[in-house]
C-alpha positions in Angstrom: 4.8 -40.6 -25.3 1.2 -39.1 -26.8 0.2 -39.4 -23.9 2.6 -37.5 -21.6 2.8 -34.4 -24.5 -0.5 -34.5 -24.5 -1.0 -33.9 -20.8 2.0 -31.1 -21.1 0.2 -29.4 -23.6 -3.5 -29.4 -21.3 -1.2 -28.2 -18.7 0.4 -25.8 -20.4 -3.0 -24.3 -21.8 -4.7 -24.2 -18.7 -1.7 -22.6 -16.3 -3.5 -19.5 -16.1 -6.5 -21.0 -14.5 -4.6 -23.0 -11.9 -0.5 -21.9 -11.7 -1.3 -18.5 -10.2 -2.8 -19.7 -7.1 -0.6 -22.9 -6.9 2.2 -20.2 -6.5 0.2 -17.8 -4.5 0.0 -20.6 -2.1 3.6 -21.4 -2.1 4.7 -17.9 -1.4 2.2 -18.2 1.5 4.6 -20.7 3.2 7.3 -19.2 2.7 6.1 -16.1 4.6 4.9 -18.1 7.0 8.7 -19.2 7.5 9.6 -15.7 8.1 6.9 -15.5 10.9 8.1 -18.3 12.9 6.0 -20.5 15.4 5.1 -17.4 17.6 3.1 -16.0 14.9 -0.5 -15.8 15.5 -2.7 -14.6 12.9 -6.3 -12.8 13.4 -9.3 -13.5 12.8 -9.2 -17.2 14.1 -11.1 -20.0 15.6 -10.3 -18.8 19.4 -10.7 -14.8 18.3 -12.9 -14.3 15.7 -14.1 -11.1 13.8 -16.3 -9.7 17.2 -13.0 -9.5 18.9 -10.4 -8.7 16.2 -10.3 -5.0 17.1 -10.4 -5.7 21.1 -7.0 -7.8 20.8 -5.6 -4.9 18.1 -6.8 -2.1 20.3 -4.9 -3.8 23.3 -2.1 -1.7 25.2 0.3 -4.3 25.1 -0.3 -5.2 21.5 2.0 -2.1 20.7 5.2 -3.6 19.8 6.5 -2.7 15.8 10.1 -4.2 15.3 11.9 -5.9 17.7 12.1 -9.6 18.0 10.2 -10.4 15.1 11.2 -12.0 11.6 8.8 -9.9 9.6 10.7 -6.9 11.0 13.9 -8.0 8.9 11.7 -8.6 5.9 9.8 -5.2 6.2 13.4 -3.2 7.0 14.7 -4.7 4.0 11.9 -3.4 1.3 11.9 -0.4 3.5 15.4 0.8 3.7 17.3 3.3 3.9 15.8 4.3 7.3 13.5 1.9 8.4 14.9 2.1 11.6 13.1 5.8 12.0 10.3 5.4 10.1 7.0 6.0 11.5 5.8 2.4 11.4 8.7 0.6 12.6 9.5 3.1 15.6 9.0 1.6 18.7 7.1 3.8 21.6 8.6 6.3 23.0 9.6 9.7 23.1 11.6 9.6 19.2 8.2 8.0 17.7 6.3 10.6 19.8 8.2 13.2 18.1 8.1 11.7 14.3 3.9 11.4 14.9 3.9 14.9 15.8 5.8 16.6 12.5 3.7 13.8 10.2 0.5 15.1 11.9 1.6 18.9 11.4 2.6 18.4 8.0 -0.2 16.8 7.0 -2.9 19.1 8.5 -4.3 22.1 6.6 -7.8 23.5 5.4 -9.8 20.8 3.7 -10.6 23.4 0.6 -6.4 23.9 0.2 -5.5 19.9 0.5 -8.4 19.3 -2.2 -7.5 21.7 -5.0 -4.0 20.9 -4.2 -4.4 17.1 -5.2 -7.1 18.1 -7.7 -4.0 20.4 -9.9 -1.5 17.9 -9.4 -3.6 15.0 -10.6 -5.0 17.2 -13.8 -1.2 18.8 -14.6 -0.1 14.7 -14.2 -3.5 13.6 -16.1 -3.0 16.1 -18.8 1.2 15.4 -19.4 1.1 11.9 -19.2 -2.6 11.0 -21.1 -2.1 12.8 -24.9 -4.3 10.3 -27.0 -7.9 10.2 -27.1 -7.8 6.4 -26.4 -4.8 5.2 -24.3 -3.9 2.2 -22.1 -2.2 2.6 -19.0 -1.2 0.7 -15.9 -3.3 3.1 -13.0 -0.9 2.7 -10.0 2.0 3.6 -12.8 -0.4 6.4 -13.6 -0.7 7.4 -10.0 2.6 7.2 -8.6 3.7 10.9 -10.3 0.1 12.3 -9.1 1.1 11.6 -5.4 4.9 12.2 -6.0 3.7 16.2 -6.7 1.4 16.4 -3.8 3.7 15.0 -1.0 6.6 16.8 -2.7 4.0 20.6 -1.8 3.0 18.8 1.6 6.5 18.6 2.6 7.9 21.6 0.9 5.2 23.8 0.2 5.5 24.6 -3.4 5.2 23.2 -6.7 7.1 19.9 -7.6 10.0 20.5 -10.2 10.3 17.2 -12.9 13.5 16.5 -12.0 12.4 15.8 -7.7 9.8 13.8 -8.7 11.6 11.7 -11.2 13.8 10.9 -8.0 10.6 10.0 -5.6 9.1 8.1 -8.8 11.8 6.1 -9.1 11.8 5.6 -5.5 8.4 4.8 -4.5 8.1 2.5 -7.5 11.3 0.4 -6.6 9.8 -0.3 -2.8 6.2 -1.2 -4.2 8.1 -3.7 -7.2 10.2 -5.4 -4.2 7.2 -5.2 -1.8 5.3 -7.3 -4.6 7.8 -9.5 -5.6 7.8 -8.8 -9.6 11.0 -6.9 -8.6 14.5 -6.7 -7.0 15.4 -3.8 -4.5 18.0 -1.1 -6.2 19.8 0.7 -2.8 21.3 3.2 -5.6 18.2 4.1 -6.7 16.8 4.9 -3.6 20.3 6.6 -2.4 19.3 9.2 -4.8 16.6 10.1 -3.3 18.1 10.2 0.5 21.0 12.5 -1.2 18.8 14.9 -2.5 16.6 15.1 0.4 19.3 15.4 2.8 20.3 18.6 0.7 16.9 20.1 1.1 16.9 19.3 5.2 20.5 21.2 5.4 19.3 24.1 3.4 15.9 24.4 5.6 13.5 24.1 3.0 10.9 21.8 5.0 7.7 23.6 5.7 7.6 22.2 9.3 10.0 22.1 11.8 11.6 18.7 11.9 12.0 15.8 14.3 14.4 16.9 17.0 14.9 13.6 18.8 16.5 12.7 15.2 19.8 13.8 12.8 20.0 15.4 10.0 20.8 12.0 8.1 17.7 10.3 9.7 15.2 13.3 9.1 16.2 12.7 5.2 15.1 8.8 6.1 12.4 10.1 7.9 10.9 11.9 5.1 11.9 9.3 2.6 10.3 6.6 4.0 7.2 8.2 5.9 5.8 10.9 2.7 7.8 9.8 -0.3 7.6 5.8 0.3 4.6 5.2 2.0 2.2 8.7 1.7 3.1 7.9 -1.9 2.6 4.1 -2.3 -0.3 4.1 -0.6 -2.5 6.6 -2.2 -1.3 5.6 -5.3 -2.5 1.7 -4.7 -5.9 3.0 -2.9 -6.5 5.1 -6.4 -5.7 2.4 -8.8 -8.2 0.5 -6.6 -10.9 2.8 -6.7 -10.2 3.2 -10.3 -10.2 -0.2 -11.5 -13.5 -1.1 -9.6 -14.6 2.0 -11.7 -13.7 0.5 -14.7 -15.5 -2.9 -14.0 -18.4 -1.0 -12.9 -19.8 1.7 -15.1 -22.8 2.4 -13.7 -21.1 3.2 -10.6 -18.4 5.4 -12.6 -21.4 7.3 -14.1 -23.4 8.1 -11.4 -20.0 9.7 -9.7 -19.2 11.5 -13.1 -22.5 12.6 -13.3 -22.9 14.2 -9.5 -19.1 15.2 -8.6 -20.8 17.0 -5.8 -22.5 14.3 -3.9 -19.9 13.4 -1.3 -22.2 11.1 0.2 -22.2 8.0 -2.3 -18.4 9.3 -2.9 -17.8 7.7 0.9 -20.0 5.0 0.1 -17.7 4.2 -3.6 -14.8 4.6 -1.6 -15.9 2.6 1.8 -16.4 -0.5 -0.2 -13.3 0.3 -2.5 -11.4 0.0 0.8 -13.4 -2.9 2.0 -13.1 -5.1 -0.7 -9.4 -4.2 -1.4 -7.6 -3.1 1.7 -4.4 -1.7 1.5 -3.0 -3.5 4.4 -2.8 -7.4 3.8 -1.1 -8.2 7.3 -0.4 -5.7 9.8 1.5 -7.5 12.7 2.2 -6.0 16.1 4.3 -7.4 18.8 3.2 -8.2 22.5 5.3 -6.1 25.1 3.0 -8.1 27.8 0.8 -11.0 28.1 -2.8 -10.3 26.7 -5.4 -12.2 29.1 -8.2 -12.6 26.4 -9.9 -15.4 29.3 -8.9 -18.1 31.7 -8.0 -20.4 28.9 -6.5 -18.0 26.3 -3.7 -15.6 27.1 -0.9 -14.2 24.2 2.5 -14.5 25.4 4.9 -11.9 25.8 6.8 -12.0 22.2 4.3 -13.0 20.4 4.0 -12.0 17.1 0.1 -11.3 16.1 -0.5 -10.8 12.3 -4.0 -8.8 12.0 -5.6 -9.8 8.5 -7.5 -7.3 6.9 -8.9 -9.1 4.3 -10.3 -11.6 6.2 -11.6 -8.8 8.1 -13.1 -7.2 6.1 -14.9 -9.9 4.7 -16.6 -10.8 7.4 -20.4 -9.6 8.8 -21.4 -9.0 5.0 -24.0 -10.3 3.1 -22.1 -11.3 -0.5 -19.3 -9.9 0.8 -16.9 -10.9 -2.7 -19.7 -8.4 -4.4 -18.7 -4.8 -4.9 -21.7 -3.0 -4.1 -21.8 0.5 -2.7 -25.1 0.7 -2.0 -24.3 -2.1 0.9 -23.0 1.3 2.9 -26.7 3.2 2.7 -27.6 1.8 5.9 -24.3 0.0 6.7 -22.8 3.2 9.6 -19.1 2.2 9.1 -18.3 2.4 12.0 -20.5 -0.5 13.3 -19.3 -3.1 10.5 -16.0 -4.9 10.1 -14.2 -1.9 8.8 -11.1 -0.6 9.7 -8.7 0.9 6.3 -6.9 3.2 8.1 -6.1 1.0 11.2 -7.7 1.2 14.5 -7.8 4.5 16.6 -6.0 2.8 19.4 -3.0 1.6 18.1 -1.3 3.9 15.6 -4.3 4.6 12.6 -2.8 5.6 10.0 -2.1 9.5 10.1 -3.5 10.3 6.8 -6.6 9.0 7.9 -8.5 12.3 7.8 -6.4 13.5 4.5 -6.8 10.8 2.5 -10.7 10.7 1.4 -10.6 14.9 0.7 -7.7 14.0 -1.6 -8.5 10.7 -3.5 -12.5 12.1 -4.3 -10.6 15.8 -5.6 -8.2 13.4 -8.0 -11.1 11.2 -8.7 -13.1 13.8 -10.1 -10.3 15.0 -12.2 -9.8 11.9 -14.1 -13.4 11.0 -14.6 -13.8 14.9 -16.0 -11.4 13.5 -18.7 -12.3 10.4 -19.5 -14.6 7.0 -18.9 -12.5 4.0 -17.8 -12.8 0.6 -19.3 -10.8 -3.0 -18.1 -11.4 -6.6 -18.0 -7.7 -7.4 -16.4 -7.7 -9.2 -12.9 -8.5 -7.0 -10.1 -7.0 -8.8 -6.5 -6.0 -6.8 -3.2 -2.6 -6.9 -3.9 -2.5 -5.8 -7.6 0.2 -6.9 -8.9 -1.1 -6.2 -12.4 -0.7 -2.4 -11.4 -4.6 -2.3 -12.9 -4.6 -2.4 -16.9 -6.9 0.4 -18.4 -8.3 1.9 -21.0 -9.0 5.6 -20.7 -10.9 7.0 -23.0 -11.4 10.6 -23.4 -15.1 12.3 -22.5 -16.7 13.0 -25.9 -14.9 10.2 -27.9 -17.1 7.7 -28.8 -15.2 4.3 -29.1 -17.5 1.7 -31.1 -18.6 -0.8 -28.5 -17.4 -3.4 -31.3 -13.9 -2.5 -30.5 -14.5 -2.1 -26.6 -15.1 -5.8 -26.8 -12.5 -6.5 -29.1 -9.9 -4.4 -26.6 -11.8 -6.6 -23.4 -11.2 -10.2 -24.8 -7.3 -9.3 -25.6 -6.4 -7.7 -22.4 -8.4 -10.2 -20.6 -6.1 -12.7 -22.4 -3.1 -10.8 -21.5 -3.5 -10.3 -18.2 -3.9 -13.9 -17.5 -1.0 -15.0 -19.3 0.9 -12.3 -17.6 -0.3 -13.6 -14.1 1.2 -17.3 -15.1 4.9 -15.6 -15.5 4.3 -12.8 -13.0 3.0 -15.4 -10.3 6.7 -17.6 -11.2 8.6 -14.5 -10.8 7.0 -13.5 -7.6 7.5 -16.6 -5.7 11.6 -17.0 -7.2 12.1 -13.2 -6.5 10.2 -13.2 -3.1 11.9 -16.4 -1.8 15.8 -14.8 -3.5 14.5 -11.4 -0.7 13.4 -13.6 2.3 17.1 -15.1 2.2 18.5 -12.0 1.5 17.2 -10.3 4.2 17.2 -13.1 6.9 20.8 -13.0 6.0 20.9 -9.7 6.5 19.1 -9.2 9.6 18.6 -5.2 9.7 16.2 -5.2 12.3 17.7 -7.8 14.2 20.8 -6.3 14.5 19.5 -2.9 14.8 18.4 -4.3 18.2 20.9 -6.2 19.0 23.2 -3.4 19.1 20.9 -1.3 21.3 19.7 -3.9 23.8 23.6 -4.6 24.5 24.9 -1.1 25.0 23.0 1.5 23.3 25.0 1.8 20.2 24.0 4.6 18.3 21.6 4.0 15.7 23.8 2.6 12.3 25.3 4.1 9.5 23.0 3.9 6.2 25.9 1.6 4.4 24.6 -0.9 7.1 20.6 -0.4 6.7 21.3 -0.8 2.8 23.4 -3.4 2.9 
């Protein structure tokens, strides 16, 4: 009986070294379910890393939704109006249409898109962060910073509280589900698609809209292209580059020190992107056989899941180290780096925005304060990146700093044994869900057997 408490209690004390990945690992098959056996992930023994972007690059690796199960997953954390938005289109003239208003909307003089991000992350900054010492969660931090500036991309003026407590709550609820520490709310995000269709009626979009799409689906179009994903994303990039500041001061300084040299800023952000891409999987599906050689060829249907991580991890010397310096005589473009996709099959199209924005909000927050955190820092951040800010000019004992590192260290771990639980009962609760569900699936069902027009949001919410 000693005995068998005895071991409880060792296991029980040690979870958060070894129940995280236990679970992390059990989550992985249940993906892995979803995919189904024509699945085929990259880089692997038959295509390695020298021919990872060949086979993403390839013409008939240009299929987004139909016939694969990831498609029902992604349409579920996506919806309302997956079925128009940008990355689950399929080719043709409506997705040709949708890439042309995101591409108008987000163009603009590189001066004007900087101080734009650079006020809305100092009026956010300077509303939300009171105290001269204050912990925060960075992607929580972020989410209102990005809700502003997509909110004047699309509209062209200044974001009132009350819109982006709507695309707050909005983009927060996809990335919870999308991580598994949360549940999808449809109601929540209906508010959002209500509001938005209000603004589309009354004309107040800067650009001309989509025609190829209704009213109805150009609110879904803007909900899901600018205030899920333009949102999301920028949001997890900054609480990326942020946290790596955190961890690594003398990098931190050296930026706070020279705001102006844009150079190391690429190099800070290159290996940000590197060594935590925003993309885990992106999977395409084959319209075509791909004839890699006489003994390889990817079938028609095949699903083909592009790992970035492993990607990026690849053709490095120490590649687990963060080290900007790596990029002084790394050109980019000649290493195993791709965070915004590759050019020949849909990049993303905030691939030119994105840097000019991230370094203008960057400098804002390290003109305010120095960042400090010991918490876990892993691609998919679950966490939402634990840090102390404290304010430039406020001297914080380094006594306490060390004090403040060993508790949140300790915290975060202990969070990771519950968060990891929830994760892999919430995540496995949404892959049932939504196989049940099957929006995509049906979506295209409906359409391969008589064109039925595209359906009603009651059916993309479920």
């Amino acid at each position: 009986m000693w005995v068998l408490t005895g071991l409880l209690a060792a296991a029980a004390l040690t979870a958060p070294r070894w129940l995280p990945a236990r679970v992390v690992a059990l989550r992985g098959k249940v993906f892995e379910k979803v995919n189904g056996d024509n699945a085929i992930t990259f880089p692997n023994a038959v295509v390695g890393p020298d021919r990872f972007e060949e086979v993403y690059g390839h013409p008939a690796a240009n299929g987004r939704s139909r016939g694969a199960g990831l498609s029902d997953l992604f349409w579920y954390w996506l919806s309302p109006g997956a079925e128009v938005h940008q990355e689950h289109l399929e080719d043709g003239p409506r997705y040709d249409d949708v890439a042309r208003t995101t591409r108008a909307l987000l163009s603009g003089p590189s001066d004007a898109l900087s101080a734009a991000a650079a006020r809305c992350a100092g009026r956010v900054l300077d509303e939300l962060v009171t105290g001269q010492v204050t912990l925060v969660r960075l992607r929580d931090l972020m989410v209102p910073v990005w809700a502003e500036f997509f909110y004047e991309v699309v509209f062209g003026e200044p974001c009132p509280r009350a819109a982006r407590d709507l695309i707050v709550g909005h983009a927060d609820d996809v990335v919870t589900a999308l991580k598994c520490t949360g549940l999808r709310h449809p109601a929540r995000r209906a508010r959002l698609t209500r509001y938005l269709a209000r603004r589309v009626a009354a004309g107040d979009v800067r650009q001309p809209l989509p025609t190829t799409l209704t009213p109805a689906e150009q609110a879904h179009y803007l909900q899901g292209t600018f205030f899920n994903t333009a949102v999301v994303q920028m949001s997890e990039a900054m609480a990326h580059l942020l946290l790596a500041l955190a961890q690594h001061p003398e990098v931190a300084a050296r930026l706070a020190a020279d705001p102006d040299d844009d150079r190391y800023f690429t190099h800070v952000l290159d290996e940000t992107m590197r060594r935590y891409p925003l993309f885990g999987i992106a999977h395409r599906i084959t319209t075509a056989d791909i004839v890699l050689d006489e003994h390889t060829t990817l079938a028609k249907g095949s699903v083909l899941c592009f790992s970035y991580p492993d990607y990026h991890a690849s053709g490095y010397r120490d590649p687990d180290v963060f080290d900007p310096d790596r990029w002084e005589d790394l050109p980019a473009r000649a290493a195993h780096h791709i965070p915004f996709g590759v050019a020949a099959n849909r990049p993303c199209p905030a691939w030119r925005l994105s840097p000019l924005a991230i370094r203008a909000a960057t400098a804002e927050v390290l003109r305010r304060f120095t960042l400090h955190s010991t918490a876990g820092h892993t691609r998919s951040l679950p966490n939402r990146g634990p840090c102390l800010l404290v304010r430039v000019g406020h001297a914080l004992p380094p006594r306490r700093l060390a004090v403040f590192g060993g508790l949140l260290r300790v915290r975060d771990r202990w969070e990771d044994v519950w968060r990891s639980v929830v994760q892999l009962v919430l995540g496995t609760v949404m892959v049932l869900d939504a196989r049940r569900k099957r929006l995509a699936g049906r979506y295209f069902d409906k359409h391969d057997t008589g064109g039925c027009p595209v359906p009603h949001t009651s059916e993309v919410t479920g």
